[in-house]
C-alpha positions in Angstrom: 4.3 -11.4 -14.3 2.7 -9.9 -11.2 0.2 -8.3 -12.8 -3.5 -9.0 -12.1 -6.6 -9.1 -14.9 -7.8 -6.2 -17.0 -11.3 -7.3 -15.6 -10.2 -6.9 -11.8 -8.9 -3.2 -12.9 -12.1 -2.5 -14.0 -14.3 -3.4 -11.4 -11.8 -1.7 -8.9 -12.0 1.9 -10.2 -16.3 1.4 -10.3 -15.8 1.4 -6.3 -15.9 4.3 -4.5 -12.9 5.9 -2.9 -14.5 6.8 0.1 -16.3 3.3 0.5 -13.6 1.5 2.9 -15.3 -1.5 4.2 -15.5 -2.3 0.0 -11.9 -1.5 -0.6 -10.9 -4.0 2.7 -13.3 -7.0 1.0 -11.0 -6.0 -2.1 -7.8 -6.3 -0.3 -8.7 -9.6 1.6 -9.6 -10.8 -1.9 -6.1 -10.2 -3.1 -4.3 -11.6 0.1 -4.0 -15.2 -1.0 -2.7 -13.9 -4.7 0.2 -12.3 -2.8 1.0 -15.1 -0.5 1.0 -17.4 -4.2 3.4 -14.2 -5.8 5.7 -15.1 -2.8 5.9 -18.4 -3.1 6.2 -18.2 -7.3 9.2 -16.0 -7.1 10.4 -16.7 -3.7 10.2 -13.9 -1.6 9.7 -13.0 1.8 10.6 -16.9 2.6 8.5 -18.0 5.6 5.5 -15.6 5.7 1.9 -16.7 6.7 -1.4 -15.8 7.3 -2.0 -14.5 10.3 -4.9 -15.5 12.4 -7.7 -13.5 14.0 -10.3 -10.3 12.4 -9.6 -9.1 9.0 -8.6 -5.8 10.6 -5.2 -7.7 12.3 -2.2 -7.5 9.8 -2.7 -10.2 7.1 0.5 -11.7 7.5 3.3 -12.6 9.9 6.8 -12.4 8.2 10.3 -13.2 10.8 8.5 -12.7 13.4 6.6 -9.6 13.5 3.3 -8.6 11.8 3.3 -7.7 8.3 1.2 -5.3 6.7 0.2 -5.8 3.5 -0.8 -2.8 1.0 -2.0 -3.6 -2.6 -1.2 -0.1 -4.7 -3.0 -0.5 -8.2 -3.1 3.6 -8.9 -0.5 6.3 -9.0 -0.1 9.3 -7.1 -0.2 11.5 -9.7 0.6 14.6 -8.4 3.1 13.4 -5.8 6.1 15.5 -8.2 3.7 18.6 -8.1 2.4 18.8 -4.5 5.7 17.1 -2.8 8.1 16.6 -5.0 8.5 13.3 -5.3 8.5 11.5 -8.3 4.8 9.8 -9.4 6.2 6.3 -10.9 7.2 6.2 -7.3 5.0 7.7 -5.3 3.0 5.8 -2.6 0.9 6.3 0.3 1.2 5.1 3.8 -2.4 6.2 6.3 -0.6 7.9 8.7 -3.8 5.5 11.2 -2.1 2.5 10.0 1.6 4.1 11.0 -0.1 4.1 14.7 -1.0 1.0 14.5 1.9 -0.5 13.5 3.5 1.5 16.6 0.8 1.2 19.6 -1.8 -2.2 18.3 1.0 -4.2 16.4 4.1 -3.1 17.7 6.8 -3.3 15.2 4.8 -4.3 12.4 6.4 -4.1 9.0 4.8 -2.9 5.5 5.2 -4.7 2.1 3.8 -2.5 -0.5 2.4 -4.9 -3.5 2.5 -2.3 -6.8 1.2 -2.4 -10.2 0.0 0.4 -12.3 -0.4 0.8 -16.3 1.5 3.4 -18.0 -1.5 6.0 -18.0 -1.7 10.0 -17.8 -4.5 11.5 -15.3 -4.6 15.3 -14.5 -2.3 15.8 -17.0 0.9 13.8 -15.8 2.0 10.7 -17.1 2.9 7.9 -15.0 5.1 4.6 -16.0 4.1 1.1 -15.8 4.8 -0.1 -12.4 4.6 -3.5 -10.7 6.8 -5.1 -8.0 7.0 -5.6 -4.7 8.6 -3.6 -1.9 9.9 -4.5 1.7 10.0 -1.7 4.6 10.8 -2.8 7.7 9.5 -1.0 11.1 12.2 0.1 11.6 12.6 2.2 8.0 9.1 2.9 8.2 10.1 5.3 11.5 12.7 6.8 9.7 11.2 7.4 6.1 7.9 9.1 8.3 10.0 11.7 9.8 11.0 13.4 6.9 7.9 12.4 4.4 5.0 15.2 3.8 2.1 14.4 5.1 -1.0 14.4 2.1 -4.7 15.4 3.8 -7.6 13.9 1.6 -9.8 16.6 1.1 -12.6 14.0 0.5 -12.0 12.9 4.4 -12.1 16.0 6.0 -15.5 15.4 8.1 -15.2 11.6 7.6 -17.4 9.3 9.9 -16.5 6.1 8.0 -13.2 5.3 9.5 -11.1 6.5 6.1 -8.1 7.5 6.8 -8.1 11.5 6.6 -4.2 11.7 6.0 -1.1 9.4 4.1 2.7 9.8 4.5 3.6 10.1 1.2 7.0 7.9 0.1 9.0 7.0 -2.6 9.6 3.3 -3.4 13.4 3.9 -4.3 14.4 4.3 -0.6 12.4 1.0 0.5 13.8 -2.8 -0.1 12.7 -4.3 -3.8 11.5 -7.4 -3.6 10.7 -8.0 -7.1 
């Protein structure tokens, strides 16, 4: 349904995690597939491509900026480290939380999700795939009660990667599909 090729899987867990300006080209890649999902299953009626760099949010959506963030692997020790459940764990750079505060005020987030069933470190996680609204508004409140997940990768980061994610759980943001 939403899903996307076995071969696109593949070639996204060669890159590595740390390599951002690879993992942006990916997400550009995927923008116009989303836009197509929306259309296809009519959602989020009236969202466009935004205009300007490829660092702007991709989309605009009833009037504000929207954010989009392609999740294709689970959080698998979300239930160990914050209790909250891994088949609906996901992560939200607390940079991008900023920015949707101070460079695009009230920018929303649509979280585009689709995971295999799979087990990694031990935990196994459900297939996931859907895709899930939260306003700027809900974003402010989920944040202020979510833990906070530093990447020990990122510590002394000179890339730009984010060095810390909210982490939150699906089932209190809008399902789209």
């Amino acid at each position: 349904m939403i899903g996307i090729r076995n071969k696109q899987n593949r070639e996204m867990q060669k890159f590595n995690t740390e390599d951002k300006l690879r993992w942006i080209d990916w997400g550009v890649a995927k923008e116009s597939t989303f836009l197509w999902l929306c259309e296809q299953y009519n959602i989020l009626q009236g969202i466009k491509k935004s205009s300007g760099p490829v660092y702007l949010p991709e989309f605009v959506y009833e009037g504000r900026y929207l954010d989009l963030k392609t999740v294709r692997t689970p959080f698998f020790l979300a239930q160990q480290k914050f209790n909250i459940d891994p088949d609906f764990a996901v992560t939200l750079n607390k940079q991008d939380v900023l920015d949707c505060t101070i460079k695009y005020p009230e920018c929303q987030i649509v979280f585009w999700v689709n995971w295999k069933a799979t087990t990694n470190f031990g935990v196994s996680v459900k297939k996931q795939q859907g895709v899930w609204f939260l306003s700027y508004e809900r974003m402010k409140k989920m944040i202020s009660g979510s833990p906070l997940h530093k990447y020990q990768n990122r510590i002394h980061d000179i890339k730009g990667n984010a060095r810390d994610s909210y982490v939150l759980d699906l089932r209190q943001m809008e399902q789209k599909i």
